[in-house]
Structures are given as C-alpha cells and as structure tokens.
C-alpha positions as CSV (number, residue, x, y, z in Angstrom):
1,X,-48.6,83.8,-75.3
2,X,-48.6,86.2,-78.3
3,X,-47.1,89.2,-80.3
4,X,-43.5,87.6,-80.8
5,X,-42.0,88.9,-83.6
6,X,-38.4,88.0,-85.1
7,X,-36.9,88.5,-89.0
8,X,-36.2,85.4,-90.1
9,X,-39.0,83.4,-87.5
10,X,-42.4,82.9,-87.6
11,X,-44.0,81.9,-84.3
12,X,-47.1,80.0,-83.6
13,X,-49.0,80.2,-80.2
14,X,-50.5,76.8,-78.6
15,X,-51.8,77.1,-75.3
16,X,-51.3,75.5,-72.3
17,X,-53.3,74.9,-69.3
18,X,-53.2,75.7,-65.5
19,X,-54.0,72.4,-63.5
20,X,-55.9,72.9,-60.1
21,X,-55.0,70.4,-57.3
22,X,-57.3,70.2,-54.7
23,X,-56.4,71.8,-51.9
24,X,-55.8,70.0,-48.7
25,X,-57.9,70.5,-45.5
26,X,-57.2,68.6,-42.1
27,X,-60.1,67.5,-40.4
28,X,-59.9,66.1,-36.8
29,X,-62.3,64.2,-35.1
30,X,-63.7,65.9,-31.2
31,X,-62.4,64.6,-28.3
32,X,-64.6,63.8,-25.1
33,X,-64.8,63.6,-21.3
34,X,-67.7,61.3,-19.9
35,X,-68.3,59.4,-16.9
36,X,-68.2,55.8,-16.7
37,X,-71.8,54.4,-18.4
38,X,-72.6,58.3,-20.1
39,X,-74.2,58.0,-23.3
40,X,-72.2,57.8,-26.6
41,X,-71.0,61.2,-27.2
42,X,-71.8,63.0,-30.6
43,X,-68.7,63.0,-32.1
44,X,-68.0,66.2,-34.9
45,X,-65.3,67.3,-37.3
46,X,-62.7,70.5,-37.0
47,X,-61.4,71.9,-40.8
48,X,-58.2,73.2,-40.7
49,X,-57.3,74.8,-44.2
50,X,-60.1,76.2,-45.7
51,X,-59.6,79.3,-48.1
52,X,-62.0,82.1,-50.0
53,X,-64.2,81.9,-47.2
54,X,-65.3,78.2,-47.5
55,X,-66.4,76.8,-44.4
56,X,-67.8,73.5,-43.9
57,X,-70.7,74.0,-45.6
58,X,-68.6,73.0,-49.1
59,X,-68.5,69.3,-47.5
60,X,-71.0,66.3,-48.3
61,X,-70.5,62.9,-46.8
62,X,-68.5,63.6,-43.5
63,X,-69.2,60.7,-41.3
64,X,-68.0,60.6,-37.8
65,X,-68.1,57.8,-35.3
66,X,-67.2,56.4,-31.8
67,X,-65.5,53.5,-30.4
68,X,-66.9,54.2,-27.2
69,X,-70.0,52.6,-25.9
70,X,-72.0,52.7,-22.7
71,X,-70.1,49.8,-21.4
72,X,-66.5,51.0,-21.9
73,X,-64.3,50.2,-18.9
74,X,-62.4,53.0,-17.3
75,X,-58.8,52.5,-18.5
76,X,-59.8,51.9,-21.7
77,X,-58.9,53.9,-24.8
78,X,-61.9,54.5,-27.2
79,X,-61.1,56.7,-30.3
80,X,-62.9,59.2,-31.7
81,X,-62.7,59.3,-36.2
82,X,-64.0,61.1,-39.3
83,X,-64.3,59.9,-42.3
84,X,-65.7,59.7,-46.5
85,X,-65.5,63.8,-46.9
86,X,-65.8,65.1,-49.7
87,X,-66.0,68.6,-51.7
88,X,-65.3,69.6,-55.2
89,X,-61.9,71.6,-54.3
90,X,-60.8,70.2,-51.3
91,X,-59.3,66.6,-50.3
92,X,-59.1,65.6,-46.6
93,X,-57.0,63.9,-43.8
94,X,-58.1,62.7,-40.8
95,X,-56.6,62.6,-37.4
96,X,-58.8,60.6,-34.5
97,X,-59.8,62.2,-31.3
98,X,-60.4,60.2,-27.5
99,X,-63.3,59.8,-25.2
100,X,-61.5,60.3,-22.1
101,X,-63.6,58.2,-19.2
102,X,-63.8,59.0,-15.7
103,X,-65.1,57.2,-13.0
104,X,-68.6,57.5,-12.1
105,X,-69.6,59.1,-8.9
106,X,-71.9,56.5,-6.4
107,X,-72.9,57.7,-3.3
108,X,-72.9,55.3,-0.2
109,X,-75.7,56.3,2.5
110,X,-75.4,54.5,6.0
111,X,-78.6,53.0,6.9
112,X,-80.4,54.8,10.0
113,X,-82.2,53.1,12.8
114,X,-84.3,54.0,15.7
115,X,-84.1,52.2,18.8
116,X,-85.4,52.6,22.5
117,X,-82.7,53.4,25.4
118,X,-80.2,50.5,26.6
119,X,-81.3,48.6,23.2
120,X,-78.5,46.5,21.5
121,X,-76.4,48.4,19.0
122,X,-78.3,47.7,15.2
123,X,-76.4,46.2,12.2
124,X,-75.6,49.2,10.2
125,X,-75.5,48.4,5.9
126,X,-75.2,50.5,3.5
127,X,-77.6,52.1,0.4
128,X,-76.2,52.8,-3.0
129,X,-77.3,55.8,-5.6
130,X,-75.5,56.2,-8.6
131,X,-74.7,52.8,-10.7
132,X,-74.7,52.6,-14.2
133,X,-75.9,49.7,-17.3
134,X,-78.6,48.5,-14.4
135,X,-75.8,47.2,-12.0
136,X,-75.1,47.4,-8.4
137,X,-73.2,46.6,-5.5
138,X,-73.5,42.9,-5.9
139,X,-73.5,42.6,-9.6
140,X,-70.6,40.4,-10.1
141,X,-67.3,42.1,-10.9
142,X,-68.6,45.5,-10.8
143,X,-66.9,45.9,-6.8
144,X,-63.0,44.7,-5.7
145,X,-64.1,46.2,-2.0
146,X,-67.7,47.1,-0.3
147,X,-67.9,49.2,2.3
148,X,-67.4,48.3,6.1
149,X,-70.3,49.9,8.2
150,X,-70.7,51.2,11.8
151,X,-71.9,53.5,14.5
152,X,-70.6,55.3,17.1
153,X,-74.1,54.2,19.4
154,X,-73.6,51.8,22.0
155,X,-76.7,50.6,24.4
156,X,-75.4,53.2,27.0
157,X,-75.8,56.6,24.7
158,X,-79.4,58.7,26.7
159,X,-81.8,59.9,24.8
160,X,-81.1,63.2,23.5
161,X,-77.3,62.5,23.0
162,X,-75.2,64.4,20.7
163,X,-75.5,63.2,17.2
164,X,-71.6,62.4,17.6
165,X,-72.3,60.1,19.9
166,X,-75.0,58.0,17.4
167,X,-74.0,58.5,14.1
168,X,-73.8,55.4,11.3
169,X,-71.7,55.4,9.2
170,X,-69.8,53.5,5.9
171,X,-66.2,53.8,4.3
172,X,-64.2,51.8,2.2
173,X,-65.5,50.8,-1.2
174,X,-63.8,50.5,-4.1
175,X,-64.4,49.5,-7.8
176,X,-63.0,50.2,-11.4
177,X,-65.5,51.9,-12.6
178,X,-66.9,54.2,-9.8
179,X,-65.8,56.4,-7.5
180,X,-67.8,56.4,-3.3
181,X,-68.9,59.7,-1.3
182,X,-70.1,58.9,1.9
183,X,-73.2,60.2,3.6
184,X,-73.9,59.6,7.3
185,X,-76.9,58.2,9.1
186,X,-78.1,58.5,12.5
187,X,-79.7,56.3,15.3
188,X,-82.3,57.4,17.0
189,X,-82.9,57.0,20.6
190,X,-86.4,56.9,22.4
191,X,-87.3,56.6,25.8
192,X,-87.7,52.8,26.8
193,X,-91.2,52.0,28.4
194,X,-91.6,51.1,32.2
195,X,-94.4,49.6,33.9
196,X,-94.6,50.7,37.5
197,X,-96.4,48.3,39.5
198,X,-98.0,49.5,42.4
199,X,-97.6,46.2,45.4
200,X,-100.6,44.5,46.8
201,X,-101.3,43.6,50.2
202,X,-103.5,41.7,52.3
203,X,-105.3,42.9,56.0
204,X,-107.6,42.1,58.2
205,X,-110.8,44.1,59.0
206,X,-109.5,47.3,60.9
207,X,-105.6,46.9,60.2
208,X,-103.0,49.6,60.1
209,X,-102.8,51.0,56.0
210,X,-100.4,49.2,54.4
211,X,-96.9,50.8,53.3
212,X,-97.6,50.6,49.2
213,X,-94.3,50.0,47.3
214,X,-93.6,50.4,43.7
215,X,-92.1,47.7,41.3
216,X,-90.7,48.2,38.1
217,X,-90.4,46.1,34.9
218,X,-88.7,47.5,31.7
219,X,-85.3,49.0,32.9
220,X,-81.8,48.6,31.5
C-alpha cells in the first residue's frame, strides 16, 4: 500500500505477500470390462480440475496399477488405482476404478461320426475351443457340470435321411468361469456292403440247367 497521508501521522508501508496453494485436481483411475483369463488391462488416469489450459502434460510420476491378473475368478472384485502424481501447482486425489470380469465364451462341438446302415448308434463326446491359463474340461475345478451328449441316429435311420433325423449333439455344461454355445455334429450314413452269392449245384452229364439262387450275407 502507499500515498496515505494524515496531519498529525506518518505512515510506513511493509509489504505483505500473496500465498499460492496448490490447486487441487482429482484423478481417477479407468475402469475395465474383460473376459475371464484377458490380459491385464492398461490401466490410465482422468484429471478433473485443471485450469489455464493445463492438461496432463504438467504431471510427472503418475503411476497406475491393477489388482487384476490373468487368473482372477469371475465374482471377484479387482480394483483399478493411481498414484505418486505430482506437478509444481497442482496436488492430487485419487479415487480407484474396477475391472469388471465376465465369463469367457467356450464353444462345445458334438463329435461327428460316420457309420454304414443298421450300424449301432456311436458314443457321441464332446470338443472344446475356448479355455483360458492352458486349462480344459478336465482340469480340476475349472467345471461344476460337463456336458451330456447324444444323437438323434438310431441303427434304423436310411441313407440319405434328413439331417434331423442324425444329428449329434451336447448341452449342459457349466463352470464359474466360462460360459457354453453349442455347435451340432452329424452322423453320417453309408450304404452297408452285401455279398450276393450266386448257389452251386451239382449234375450229371446231360441234366436239366439248374435253377441258380442268390444268397446274401451283409444285411441288417
């Protein structure tokens, strides 16, 4: 201050000072969405409070990091954090984000089979696409159900038959981690061989032609 006058005063002018705070800026961790057995997600910071322009760019140290790992169990609740910020006119506060996880898709294929006509009706099992961390159906904890297998073939289906009539097929499974789609297979039916066996007879010098008669061997 200055130019204060008075009659019977003389004034003197110390100064003061203006303190600057830092200013506050709220950063928040990203949140995620993955699949059971995804890779670790990058996780990065959101600034919330930035003024004259400053972006992010004013920042040095930000650190962010993951609970999650390739092994997390659906159900669980990883957490997503920032951290060690800092900038010459800003402080920080932190609020974590989530990775959210979601079962991993497996698809279930019904094994397919060929078989000749009449021919007993083939074990159907199933084939598996889709596991994670190097596991599968009969890694132990990884299913509660497996999947119950059939076909709608029985030994009296002709060849040619409407694929209704000899399709394979799998439901049922069930585990923590994954979720099942279903994809038919189909059996096959060829003609069965038949040997056709032309009789033999035995005649005397000058008899009648015998009657020839057919026998066969093969049929259901």
């Amino acid at each position: 201050c200055s130019g204060t006058v008075a009659d019977d005063y003389s004034f003197t002018f110390p100064t003061g000072t203006v303190t600057v705070q830092k200013k506050n800026v709220a950063v928040t961790a990203s949140s995620h969405t993955v699949n059971y057995g995804d890779a670790v997600p990058t996780v990065s910071a959101s600034y919330d409070g930035f003024i004259n322009s400053a972006t992010s760019s004013v920042v040095s140290g930000m650190s962010c990091t993951t609970t999650y790992a390739v092994t997390t169990n659906v159900g669980m609740t990883p957490t997503t954090s920032c951290a060690s910020g800092t900038a010459t006119n800003y402080s920080f506060t932190y609020t974590a984000g989530t990775v959210t996880i979601n079962q991993r898709p497996v698809t279930v294929t019904a094994s397919s089979h060929t078989v000749q006509y009449g021919a007993a009706v083939p074990t159907v099992t199933a084939s598996y696409s889709g596991f994670a961390n190097s596991q599968t159906q009969s890694t132990s904890g990884v299913m509660s159900s497996l999947p119950t297998c059939s076909t709608t073939y029985t030994a009296a289906v002709h060849v040619g038959a409407a694929l209704a009539q000899r399709t394979t097929s799998c439901s049922g499974a069930a585990a923590g981690n994954y979720s099942f789609s279903y994809a038919t297979g189909a059996v096959t039916v060829n003609q069965r061989p038949v040997t056709v066996t032309a009789s033999s007879a035995s005649v005397t010098y000058g008899d009648a032609v015998p009657t020839i008669t057919a026998s066969y061997s093969g049929l259901q």
